[in-house]
Chimera marker file (.cmm) of the C-alpha trace (Angstrom):
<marker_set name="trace">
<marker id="1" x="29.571" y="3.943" z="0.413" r="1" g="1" b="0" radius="0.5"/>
<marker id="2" x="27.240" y="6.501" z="1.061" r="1" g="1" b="0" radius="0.5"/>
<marker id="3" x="28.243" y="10.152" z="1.743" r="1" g="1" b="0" radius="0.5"/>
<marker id="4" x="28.229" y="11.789" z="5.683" r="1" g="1" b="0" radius="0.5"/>
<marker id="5" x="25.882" y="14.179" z="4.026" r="1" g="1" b="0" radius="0.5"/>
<marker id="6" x="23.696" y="11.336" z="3.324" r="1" g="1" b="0" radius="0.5"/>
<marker id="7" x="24.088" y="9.477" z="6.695" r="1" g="1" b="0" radius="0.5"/>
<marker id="8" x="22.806" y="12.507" z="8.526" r="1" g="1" b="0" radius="0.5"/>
<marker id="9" x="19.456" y="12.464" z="9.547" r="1" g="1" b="0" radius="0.5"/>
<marker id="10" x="17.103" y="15.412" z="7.288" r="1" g="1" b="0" radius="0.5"/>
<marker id="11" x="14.603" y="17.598" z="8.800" r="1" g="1" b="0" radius="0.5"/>
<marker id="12" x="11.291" y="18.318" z="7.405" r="1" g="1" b="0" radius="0.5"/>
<marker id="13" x="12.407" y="21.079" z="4.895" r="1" g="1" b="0" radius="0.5"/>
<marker id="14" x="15.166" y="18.561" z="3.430" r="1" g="1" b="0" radius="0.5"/>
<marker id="15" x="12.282" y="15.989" z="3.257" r="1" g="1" b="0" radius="0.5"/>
<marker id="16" x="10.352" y="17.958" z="1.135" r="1" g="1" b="0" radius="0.5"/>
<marker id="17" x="13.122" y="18.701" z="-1.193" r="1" g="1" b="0" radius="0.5"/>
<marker id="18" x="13.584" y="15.413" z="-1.789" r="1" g="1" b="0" radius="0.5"/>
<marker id="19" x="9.802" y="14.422" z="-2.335" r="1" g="1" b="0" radius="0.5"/>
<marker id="20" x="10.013" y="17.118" z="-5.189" r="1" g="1" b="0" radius="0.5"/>
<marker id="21" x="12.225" y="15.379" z="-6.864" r="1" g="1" b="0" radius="0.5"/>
<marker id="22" x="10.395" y="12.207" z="-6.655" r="1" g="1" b="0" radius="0.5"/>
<marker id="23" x="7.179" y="14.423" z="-7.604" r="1" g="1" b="0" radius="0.5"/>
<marker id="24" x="9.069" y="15.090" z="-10.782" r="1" g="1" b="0" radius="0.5"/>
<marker id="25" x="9.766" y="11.943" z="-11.531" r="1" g="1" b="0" radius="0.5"/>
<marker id="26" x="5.929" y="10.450" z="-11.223" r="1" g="1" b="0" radius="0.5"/>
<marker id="27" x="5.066" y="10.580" z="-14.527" r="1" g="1" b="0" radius="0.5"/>
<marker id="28" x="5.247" y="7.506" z="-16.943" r="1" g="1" b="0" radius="0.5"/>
<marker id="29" x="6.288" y="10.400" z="-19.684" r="1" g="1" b="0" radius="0.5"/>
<marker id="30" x="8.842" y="11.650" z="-17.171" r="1" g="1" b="0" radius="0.5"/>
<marker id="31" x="10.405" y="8.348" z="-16.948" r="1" g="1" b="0" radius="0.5"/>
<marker id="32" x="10.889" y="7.977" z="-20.337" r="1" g="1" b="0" radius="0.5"/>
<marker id="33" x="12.446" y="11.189" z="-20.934" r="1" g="1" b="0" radius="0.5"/>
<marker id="34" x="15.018" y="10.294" z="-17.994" r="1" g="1" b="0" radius="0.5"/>
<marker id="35" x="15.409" y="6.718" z="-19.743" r="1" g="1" b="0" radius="0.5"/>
<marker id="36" x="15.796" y="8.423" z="-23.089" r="1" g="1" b="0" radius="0.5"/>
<marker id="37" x="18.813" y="11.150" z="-21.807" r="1" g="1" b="0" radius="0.5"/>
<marker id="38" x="20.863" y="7.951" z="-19.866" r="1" g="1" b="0" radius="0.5"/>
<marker id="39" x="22.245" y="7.530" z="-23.450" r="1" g="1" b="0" radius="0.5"/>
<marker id="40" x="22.887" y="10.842" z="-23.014" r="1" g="1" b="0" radius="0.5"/>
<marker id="41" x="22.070" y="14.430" z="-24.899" r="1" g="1" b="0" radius="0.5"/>
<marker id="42" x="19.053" y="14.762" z="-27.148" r="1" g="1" b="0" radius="0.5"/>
<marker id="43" x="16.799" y="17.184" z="-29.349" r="1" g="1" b="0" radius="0.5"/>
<marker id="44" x="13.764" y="18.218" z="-28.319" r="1" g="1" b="0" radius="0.5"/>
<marker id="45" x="13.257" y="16.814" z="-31.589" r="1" g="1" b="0" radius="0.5"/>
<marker id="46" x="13.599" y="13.702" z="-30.441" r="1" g="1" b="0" radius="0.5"/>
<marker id="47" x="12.067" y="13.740" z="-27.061" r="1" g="1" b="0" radius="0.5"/>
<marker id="48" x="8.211" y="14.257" z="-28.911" r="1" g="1" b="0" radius="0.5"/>
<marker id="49" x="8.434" y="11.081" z="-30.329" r="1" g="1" b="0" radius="0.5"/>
<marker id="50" x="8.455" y="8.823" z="-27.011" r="1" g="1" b="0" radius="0.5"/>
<marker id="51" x="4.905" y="9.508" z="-25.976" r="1" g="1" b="0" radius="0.5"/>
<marker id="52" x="1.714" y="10.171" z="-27.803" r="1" g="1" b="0" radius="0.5"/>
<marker id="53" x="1.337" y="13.411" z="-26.701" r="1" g="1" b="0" radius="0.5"/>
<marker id="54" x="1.557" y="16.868" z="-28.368" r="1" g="1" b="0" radius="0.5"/>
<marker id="55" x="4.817" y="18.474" z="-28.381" r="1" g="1" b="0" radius="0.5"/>
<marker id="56" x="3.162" y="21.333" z="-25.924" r="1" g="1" b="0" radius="0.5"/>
<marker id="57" x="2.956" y="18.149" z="-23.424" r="1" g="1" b="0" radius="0.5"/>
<marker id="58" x="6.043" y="17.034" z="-23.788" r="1" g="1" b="0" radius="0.5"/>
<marker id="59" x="7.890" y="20.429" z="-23.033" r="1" g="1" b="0" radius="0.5"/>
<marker id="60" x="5.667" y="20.480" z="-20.194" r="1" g="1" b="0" radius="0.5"/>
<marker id="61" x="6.883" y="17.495" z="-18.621" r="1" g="1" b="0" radius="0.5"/>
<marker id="62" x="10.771" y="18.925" z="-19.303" r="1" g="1" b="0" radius="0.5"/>
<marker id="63" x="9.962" y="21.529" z="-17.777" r="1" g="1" b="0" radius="0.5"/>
<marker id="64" x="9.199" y="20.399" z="-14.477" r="1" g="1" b="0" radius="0.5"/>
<marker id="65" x="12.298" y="17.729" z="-14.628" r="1" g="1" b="0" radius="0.5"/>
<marker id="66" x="14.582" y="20.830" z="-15.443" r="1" g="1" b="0" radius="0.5"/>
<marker id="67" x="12.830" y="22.835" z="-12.831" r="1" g="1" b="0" radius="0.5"/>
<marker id="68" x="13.858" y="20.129" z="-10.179" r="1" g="1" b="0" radius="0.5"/>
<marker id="69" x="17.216" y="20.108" z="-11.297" r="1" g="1" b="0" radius="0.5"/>
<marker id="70" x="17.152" y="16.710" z="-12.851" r="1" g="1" b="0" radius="0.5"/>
<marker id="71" x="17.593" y="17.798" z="-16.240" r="1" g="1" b="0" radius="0.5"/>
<marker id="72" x="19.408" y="20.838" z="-17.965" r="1" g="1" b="0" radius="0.5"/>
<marker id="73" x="19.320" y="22.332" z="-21.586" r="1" g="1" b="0" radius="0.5"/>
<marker id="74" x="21.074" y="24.143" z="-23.381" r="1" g="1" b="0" radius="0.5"/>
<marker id="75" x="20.165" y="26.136" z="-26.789" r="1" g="1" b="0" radius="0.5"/>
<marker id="76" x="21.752" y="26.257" z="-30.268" r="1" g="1" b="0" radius="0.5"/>
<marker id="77" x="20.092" y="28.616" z="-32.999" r="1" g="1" b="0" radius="0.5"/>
<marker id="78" x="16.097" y="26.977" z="-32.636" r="1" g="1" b="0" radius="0.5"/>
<marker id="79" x="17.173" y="23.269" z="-31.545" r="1" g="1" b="0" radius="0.5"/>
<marker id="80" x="17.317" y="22.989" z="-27.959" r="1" g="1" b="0" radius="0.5"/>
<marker id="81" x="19.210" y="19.885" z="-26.106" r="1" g="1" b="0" radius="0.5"/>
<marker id="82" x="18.088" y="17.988" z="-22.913" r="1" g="1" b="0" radius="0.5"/>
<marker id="83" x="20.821" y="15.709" z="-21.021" r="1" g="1" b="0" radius="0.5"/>
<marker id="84" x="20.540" y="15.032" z="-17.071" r="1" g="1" b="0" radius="0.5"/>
<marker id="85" x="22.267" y="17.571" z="-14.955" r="1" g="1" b="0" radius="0.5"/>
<marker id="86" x="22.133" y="14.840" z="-12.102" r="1" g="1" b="0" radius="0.5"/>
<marker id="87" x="22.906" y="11.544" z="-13.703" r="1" g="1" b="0" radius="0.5"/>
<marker id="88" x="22.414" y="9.951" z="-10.252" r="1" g="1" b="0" radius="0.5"/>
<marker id="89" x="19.147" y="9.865" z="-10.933" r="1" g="1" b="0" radius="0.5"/>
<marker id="90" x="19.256" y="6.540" z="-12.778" r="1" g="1" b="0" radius="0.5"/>
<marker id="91" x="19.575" y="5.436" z="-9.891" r="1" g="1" b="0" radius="0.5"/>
<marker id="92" x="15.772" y="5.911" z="-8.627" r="1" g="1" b="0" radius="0.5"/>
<marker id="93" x="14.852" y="4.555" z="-11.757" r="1" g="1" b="0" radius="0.5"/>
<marker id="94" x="17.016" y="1.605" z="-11.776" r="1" g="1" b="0" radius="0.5"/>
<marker id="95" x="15.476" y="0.765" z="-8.067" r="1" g="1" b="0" radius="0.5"/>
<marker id="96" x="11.781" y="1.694" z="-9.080" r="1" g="1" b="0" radius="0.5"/>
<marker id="97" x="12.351" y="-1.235" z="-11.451" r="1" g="1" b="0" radius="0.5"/>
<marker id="98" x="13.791" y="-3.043" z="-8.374" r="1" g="1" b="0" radius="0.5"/>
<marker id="99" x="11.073" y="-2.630" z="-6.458" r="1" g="1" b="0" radius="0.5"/>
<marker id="100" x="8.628" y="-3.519" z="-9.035" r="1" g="1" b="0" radius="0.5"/>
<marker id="101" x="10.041" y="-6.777" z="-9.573" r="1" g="1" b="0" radius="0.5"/>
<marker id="102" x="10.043" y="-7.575" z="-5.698" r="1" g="1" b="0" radius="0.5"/>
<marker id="103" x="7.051" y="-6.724" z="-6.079" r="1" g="1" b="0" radius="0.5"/>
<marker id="104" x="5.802" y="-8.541" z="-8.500" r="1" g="1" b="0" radius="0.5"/>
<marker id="105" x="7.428" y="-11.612" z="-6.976" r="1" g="1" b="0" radius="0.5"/>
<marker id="106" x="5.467" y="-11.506" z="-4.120" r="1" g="1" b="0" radius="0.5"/>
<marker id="107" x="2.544" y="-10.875" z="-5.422" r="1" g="1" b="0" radius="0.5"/>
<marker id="108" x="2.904" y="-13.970" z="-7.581" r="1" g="1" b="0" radius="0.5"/>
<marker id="109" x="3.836" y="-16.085" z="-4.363" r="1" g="1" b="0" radius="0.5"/>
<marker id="110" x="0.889" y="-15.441" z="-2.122" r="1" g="1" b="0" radius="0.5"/>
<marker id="111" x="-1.324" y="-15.566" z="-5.395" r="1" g="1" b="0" radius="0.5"/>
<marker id="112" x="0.559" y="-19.378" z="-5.989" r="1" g="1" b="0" radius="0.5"/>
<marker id="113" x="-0.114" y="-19.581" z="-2.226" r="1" g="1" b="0" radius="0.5"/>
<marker id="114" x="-4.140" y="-18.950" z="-2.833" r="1" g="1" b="0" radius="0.5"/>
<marker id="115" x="-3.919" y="-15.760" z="-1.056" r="1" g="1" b="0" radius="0.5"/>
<marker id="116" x="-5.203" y="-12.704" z="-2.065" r="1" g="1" b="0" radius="0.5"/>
<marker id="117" x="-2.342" y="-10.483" z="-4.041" r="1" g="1" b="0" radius="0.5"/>
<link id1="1" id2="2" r="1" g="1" b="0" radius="0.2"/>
<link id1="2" id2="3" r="1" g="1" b="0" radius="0.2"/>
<link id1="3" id2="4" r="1" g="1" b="0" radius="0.2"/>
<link id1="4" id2="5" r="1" g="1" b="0" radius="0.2"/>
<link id1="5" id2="6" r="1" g="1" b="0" radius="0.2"/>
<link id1="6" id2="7" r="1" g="1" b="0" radius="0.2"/>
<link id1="7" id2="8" r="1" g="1" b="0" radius="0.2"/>
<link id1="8" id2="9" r="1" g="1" b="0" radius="0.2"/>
<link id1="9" id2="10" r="1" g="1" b="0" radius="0.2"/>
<link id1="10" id2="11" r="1" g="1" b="0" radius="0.2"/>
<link id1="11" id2="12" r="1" g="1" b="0" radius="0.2"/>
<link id1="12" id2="13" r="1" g="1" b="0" radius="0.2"/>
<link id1="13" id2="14" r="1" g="1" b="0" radius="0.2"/>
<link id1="14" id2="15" r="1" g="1" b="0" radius="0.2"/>
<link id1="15" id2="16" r="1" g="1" b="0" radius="0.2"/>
<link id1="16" id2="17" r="1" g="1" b="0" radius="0.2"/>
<link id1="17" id2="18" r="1" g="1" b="0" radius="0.2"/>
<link id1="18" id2="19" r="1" g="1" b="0" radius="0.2"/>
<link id1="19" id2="20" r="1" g="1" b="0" radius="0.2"/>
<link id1="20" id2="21" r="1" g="1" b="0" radius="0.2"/>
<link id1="21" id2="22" r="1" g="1" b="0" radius="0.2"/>
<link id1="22" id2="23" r="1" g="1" b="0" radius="0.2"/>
<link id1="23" id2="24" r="1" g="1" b="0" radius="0.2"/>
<link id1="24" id2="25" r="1" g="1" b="0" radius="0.2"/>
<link id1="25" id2="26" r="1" g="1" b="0" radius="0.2"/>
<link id1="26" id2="27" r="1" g="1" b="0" radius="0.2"/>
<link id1="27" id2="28" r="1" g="1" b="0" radius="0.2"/>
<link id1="28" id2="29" r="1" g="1" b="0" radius="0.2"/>
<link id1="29" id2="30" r="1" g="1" b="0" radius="0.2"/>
<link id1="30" id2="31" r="1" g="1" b="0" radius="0.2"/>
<link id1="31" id2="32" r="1" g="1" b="0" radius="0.2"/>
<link id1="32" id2="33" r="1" g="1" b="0" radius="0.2"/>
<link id1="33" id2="34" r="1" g="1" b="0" radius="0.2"/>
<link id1="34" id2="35" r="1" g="1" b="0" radius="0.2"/>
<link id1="35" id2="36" r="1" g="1" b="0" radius="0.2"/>
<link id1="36" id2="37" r="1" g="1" b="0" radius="0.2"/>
<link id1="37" id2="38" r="1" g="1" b="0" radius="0.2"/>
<link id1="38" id2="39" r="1" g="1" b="0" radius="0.2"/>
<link id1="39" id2="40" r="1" g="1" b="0" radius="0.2"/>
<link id1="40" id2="41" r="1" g="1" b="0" radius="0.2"/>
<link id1="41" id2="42" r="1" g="1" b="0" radius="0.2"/>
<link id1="42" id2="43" r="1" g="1" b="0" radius="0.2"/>
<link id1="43" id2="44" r="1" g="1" b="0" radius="0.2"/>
<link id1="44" id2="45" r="1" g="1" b="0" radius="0.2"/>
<link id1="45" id2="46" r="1" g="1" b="0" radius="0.2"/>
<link id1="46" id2="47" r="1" g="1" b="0" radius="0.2"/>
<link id1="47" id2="48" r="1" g="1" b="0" radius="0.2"/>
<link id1="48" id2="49" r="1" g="1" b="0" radius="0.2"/>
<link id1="49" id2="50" r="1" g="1" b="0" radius="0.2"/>
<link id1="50" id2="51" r="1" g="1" b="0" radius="0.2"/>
<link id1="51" id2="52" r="1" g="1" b="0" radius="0.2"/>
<link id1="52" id2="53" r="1" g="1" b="0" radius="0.2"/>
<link id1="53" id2="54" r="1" g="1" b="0" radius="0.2"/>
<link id1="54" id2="55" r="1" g="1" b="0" radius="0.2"/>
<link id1="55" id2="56" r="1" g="1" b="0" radius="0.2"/>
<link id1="56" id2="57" r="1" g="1" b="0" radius="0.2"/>
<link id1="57" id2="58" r="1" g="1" b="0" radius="0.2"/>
<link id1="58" id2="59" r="1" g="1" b="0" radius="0.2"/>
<link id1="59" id2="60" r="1" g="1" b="0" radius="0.2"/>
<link id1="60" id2="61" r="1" g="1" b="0" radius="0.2"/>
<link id1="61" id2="62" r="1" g="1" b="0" radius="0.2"/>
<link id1="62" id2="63" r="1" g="1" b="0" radius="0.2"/>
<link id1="63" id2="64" r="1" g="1" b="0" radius="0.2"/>
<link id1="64" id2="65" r="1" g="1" b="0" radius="0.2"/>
<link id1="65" id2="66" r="1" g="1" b="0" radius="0.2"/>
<link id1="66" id2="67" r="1" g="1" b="0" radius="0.2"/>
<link id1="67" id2="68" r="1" g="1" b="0" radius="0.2"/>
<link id1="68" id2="69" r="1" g="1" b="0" radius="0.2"/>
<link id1="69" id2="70" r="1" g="1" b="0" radius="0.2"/>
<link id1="70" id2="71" r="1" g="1" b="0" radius="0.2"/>
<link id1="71" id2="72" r="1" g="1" b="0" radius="0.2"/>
<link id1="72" id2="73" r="1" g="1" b="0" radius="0.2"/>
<link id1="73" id2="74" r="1" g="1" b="0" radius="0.2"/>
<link id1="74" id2="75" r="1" g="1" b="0" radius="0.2"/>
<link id1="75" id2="76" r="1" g="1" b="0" radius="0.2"/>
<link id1="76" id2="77" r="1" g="1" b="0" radius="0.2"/>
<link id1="77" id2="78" r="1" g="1" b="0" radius="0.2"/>
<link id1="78" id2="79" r="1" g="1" b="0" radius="0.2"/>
<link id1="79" id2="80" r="1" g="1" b="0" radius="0.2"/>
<link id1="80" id2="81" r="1" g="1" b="0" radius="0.2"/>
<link id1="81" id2="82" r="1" g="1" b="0" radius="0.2"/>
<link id1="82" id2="83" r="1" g="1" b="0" radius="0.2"/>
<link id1="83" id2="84" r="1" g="1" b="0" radius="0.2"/>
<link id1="84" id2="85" r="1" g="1" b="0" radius="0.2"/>
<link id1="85" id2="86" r="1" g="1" b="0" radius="0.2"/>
<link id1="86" id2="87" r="1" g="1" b="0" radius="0.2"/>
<link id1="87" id2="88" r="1" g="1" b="0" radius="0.2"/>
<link id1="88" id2="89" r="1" g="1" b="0" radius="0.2"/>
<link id1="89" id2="90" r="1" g="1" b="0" radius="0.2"/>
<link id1="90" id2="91" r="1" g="1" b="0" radius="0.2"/>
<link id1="91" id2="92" r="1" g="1" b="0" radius="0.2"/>
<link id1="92" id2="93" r="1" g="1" b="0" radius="0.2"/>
<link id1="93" id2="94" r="1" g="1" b="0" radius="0.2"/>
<link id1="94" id2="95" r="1" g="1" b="0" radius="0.2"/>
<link id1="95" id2="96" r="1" g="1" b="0" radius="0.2"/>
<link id1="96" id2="97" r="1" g="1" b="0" radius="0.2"/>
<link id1="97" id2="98" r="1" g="1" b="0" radius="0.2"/>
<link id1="98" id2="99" r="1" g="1" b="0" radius="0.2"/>
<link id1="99" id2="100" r="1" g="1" b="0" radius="0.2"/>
<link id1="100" id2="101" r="1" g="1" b="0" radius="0.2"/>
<link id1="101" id2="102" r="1" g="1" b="0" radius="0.2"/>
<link id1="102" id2="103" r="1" g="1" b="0" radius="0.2"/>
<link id1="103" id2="104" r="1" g="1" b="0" radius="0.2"/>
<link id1="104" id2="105" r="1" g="1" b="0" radius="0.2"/>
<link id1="105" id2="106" r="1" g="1" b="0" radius="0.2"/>
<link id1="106" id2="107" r="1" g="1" b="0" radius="0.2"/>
<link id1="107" id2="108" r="1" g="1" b="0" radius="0.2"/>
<link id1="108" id2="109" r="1" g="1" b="0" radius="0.2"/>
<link id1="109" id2="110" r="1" g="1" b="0" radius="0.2"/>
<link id1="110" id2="111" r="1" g="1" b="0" radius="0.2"/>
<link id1="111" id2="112" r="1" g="1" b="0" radius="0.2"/>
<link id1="112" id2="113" r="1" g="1" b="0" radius="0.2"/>
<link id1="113" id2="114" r="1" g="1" b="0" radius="0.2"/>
<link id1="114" id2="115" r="1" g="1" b="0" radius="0.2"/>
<link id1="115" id2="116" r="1" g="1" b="0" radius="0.2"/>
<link id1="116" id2="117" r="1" g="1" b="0" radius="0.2"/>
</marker_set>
């Protein structure tokens, strides 16, 4: 069950709050950095190695997931550590997947139907 705060309808400011976080999220790199920290905390070490990209790129991309609050760090000696300050946010990715596969479903019917996808 969903909570009140949920239920209630959200003005336009609220709106746009939200669409930041789903701003964050657009990134293929971004996604794999949120699928990466669902096991949980992890090296920045570790984090370079999931896309070819330069390390500057990948820090990049944490920092706009930590800057919308999906992610957090936190610092010991040179390492620092990412995990997901708002685990919830699985949740987007588990029904981006969702959606996909609808998706792709449908596209595959009206294609077997000889329509158009």
């Amino acid at each position: 069950m969903r909570n009140s705060a949920y239920n209630a309808r959200m003005n336009y400011t609220e709106a746009e709050s939200r669409a930041a976080i789903f701003k964050a999220l657009a990134h293929p790199v971004r996604v794999l950095i949120v699928d990466a920290l669902r096991a949980g905390e992890r090296c920045v070490c570790e984090l370079n190695e999931l896309a070819p990209i330069d390390p500057s790129g990948i820090s990049r991309h944490l920092a706009v997931l930590k800057q919308a609050g999906i992610l957090a760090d936190r610092h010991e000696g040179t390492w620092v550590y990412y995990r997901l300050q708002t685990p919830c946010v699985l949740d987007a990715v588990h029904c981006a997947v969702e959606v996909a596969r609808a998706d792709a479903v449908h596209r595959n019917a009206r294609c077997a139907a000889g329509a158009p996808a």
